[in-house]
C-alpha positions in Angstrom: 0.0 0.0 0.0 1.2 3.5 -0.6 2.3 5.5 2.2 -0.4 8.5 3.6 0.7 11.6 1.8 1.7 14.7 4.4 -1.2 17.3 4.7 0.5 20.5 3.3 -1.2 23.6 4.6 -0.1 26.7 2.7 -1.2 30.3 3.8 -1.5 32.3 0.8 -2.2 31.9 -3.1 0.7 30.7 -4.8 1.3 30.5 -8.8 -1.2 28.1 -10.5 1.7 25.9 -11.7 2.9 25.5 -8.0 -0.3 24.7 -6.6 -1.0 22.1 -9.4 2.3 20.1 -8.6 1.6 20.5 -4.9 -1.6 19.0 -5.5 0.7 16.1 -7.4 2.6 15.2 -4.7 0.9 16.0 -1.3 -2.5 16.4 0.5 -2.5 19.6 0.2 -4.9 22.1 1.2 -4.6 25.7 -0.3 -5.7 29.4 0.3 -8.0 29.6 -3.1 -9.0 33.8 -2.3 -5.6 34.7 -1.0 -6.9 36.3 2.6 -4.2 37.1 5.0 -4.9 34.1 7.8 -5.7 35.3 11.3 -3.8 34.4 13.8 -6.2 31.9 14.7 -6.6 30.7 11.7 -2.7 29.9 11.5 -2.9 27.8 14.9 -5.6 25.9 13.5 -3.3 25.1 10.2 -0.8 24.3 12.4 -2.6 21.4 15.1 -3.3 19.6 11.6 -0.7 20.0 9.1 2.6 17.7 9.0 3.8 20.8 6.8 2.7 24.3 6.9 3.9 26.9 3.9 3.8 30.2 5.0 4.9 33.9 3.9 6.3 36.9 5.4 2.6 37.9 6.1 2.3 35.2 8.4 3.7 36.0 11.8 4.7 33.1 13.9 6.0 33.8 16.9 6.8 31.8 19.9 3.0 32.3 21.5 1.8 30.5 18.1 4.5 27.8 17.8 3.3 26.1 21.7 0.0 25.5 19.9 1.1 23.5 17.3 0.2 20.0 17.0 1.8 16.8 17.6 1.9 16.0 13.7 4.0 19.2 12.6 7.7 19.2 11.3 8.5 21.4 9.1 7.6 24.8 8.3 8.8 25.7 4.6 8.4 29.2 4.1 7.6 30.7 0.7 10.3 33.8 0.9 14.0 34.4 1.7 13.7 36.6 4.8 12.2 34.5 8.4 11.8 37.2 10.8 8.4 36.3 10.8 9.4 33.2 12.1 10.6 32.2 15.5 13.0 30.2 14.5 14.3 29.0 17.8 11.1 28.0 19.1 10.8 25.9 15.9 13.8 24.6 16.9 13.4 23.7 20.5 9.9 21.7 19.1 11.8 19.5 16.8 10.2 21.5 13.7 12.6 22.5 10.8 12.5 25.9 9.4 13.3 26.0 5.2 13.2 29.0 3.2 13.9 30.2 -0.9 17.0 32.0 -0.7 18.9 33.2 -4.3 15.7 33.0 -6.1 14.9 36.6 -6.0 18.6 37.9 -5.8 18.2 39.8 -9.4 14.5 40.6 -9.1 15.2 42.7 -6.0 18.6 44.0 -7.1 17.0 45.4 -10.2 14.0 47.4 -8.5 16.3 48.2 -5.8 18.2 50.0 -9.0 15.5 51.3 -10.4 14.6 52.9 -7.1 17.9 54.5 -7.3 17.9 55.9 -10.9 14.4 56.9 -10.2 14.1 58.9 -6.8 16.9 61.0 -7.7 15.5 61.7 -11.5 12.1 62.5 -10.1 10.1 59.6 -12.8 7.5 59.2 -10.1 6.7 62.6 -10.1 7.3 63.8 -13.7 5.0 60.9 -14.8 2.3 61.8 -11.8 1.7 65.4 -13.2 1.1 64.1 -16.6 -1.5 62.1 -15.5 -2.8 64.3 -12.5 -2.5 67.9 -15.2 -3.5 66.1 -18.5 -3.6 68.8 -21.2 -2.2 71.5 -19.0 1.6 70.8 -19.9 3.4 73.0 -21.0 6.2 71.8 -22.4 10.0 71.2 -21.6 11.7 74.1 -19.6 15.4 74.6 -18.9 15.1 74.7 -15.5 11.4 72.5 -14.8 12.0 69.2 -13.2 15.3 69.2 -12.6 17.0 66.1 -10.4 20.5 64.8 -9.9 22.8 63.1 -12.1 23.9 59.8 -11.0 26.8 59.4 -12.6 29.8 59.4 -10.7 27.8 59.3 -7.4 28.7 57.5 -4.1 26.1 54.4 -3.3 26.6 53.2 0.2 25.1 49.9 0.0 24.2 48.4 3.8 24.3 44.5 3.6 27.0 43.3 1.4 25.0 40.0 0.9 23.6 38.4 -2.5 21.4 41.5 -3.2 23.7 43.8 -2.4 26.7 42.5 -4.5 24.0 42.2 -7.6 23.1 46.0 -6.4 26.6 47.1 -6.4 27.0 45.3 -9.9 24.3 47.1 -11.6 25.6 50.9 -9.6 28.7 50.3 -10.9 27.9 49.7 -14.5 25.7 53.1 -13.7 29.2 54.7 -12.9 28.3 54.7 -9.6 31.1 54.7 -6.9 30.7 51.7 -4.5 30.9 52.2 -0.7 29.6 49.2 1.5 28.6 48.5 5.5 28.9 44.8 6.6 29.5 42.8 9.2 33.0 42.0 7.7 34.7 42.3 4.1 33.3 40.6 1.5 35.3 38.2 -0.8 38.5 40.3 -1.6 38.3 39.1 -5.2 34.5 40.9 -5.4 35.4 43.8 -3.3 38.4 44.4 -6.3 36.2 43.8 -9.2 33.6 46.3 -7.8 36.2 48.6 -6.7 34.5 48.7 -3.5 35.2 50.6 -0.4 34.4 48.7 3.0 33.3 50.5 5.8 33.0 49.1 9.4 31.9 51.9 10.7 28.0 52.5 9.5 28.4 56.1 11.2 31.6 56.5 9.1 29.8 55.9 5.9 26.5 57.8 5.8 27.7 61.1 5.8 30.3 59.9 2.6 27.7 59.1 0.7 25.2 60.4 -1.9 22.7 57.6 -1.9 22.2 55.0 0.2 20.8 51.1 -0.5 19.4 49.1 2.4 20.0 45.6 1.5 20.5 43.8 4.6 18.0 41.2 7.0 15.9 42.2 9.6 17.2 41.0 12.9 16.9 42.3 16.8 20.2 44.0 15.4 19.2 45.7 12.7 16.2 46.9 14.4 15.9 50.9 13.6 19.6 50.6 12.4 18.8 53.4 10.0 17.4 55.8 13.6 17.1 59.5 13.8 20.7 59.9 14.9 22.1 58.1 12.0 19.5 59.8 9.7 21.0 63.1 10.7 24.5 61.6 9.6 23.4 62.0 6.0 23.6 65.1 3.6 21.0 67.0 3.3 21.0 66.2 -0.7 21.7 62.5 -0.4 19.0 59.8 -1.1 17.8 56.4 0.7 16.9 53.8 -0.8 14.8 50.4 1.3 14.1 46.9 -0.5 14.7 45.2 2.5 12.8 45.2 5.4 10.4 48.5 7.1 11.9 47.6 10.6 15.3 48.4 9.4 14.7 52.0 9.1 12.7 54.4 12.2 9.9 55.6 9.6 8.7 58.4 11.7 12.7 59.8 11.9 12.7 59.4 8.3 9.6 61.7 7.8 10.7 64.1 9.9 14.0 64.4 7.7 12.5 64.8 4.7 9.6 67.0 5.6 12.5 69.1 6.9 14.6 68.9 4.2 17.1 67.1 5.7 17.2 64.4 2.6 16.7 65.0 -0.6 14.6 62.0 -1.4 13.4 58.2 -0.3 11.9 55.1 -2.5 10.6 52.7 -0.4 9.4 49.1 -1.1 8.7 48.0 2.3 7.0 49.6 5.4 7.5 49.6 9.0 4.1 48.4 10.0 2.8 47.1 6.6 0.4 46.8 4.9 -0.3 50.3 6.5 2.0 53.0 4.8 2.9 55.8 7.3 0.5 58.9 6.1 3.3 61.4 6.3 5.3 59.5 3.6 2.3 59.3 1.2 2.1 63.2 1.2 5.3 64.0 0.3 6.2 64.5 -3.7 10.1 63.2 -3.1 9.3 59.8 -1.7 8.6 57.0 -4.3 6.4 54.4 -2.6 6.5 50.6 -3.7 3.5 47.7 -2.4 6.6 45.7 -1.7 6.7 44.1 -5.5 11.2 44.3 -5.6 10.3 40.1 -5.9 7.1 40.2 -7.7 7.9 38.5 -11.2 6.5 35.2 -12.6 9.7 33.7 -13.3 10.7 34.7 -9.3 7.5 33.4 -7.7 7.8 30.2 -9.1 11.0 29.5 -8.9 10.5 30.2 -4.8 7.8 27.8 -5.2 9.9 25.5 -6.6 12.3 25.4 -3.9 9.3 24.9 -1.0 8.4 21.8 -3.1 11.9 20.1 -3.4 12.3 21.4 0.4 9.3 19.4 1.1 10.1 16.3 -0.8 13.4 15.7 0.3 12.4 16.5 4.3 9.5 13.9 3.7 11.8 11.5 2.2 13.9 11.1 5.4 16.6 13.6 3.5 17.8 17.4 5.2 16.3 19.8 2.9 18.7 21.9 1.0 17.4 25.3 2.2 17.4 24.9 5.9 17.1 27.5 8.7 19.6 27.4 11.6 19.1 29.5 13.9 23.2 29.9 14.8 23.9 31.5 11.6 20.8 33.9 11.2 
């Protein structure tokens, strides 16, 4: 007789074609209208499934994890980040943590550039009038519009990780000069081919810099690493830039700097408190504002899909998946 296929919860609408092969493999049961699960609604999934396949929406901290049931073991997320995750509660439970990283490495690095060619440029804005004045343009003007030239610009990029080096590849090719803040150098033979200047000082860098690229996890560590202080570190015409994570930067400090003109500009793909967007950055013409979409292609989405499957399969095989979570080296 065959053996009992796991029951596979997952939390959110995922591509059709990932769904289908789930449906292939596993007893699966999916999130057909895509509606953010309650809390209770993610202890419920969790006393039943033997895997549950959440997203960053999902928050599942260590109050959640002591109601799970006796049946679960392994939580596959659909996403790179896991600070939605307590992972060492996981842990201490005998459940294993897997996640998609490298899958959305040049998805993110190219928004996170476009962000920077286009806060600085003003596209957000010259394309808003257009649409907001239709008819009532009228017409180019030597000194209408104006932004600043990237070109020969310093990007300090925070978080010399996979995005970050595919940041500082595509800034560089831009004739950007590369600056970087990590927790130590990155490979000397990348650091030479970028021409890249390590800091280890973050207060150091900011005020060196014309625009600046946060590319780096949220941890407790990084935790309003980007705070008022720092904020104030910056020139007064440089530019921030956050693909990342909205915890990484205090949004209220950033407000205040650029309702006072102490920054030129901001494009922001992620939000402190999302899905709410703080009100004071939504009123402010030099602030581009993304629905967090820096990983939103086709080709992305399935390929993270992709990975939760082969996590799943080789975890319920007996096998360690390939894209496990330990906590030591978060």
């Amino acid at each position: 007789m065959p053996s009992k296929k796991p029951l596979v919860i997952v939390t959110r609408k995922l591509p059709d074609a990932i769904e289908a092969r789930m449906g292939e493999l596993f007893d699966v049961r999916l999130n057909s209208d895509d509606h953010p699960m309650s809390a209770t609604e993610l202890v419920d999934a969790m006393k039943e499934a033997d895997v549950l396949v959440p997203t960053v929406t999902d928050r599942i901290d260590g109050r959640l994890m002591a109601q799970v049931g006796p049946n679960l073991r392994l939580i596959a997320q659909f996403g790179t980040g896991i600070d939605n995750i307590d992972v060492e509660s996981a842990r201490r439970r005998g459940i294993t943590v897997t996640n998609t990283p490298g899958v959305l490495t040049e998805d993110t690095a190219d928004m996170t550039m476009a962000l920077i060619l286009g806060v600085p440029r003003r596209l957000a804005e010259g394309a808003r009038y257009l649409r907001d004045h239709e008819g009532k343009w009228p017409g180019w003007s030597p000194t209408w519009m104006l932004g600043r030239r990237i070109h020969g610009k310093k990007l300090g990029i925070i978080g010399m990780g996979r995005i970050g080096q595919a940041v500082a590849l595509r800034a560089k090719a831009f004739g950007l000069e590369i600056h970087y803040h990590n927790r130590k150098h990155t490979n000397a033979v990348i650091e030479k081919e970028l021409g890249a200047t390590f800091w280890e000082n973050l207060d150091d860098m900011l005020p060196k810099v014309d625009i600046v690229s946060v590319n780096c996890p949220h941890t407790p560590a990084t935790y309003h690493l980007l705070n008022a202080k720092r904020l104030k570190l910056m020139r007064p015409d440089a530019y921030i830039v956050n693909t990342a994570r909205g915890e990484i930067i205090d949004e209220n400090a950033l407000a205040r700097a650029l309702e006072a003109g102490e920054l030129a500009g901001a494009g922001l793909d992620v939000f402190e408190q999302e899905p709410t967007v703080n009100p004071r950055l939504v009123g402010l013409d030099n602030v581009v504002l993304l629905p967090h979409m820096s990983s939103a292609t086709i080709e992305g989405r399935i390929e993270m899909g992709g990975k939760v499957i082969v996590n799943i399969k080789t975890f319920m095989d007996g096998h360690r998946p390939p894209d496990r979570v330990i906590p030591a080296i978060m």
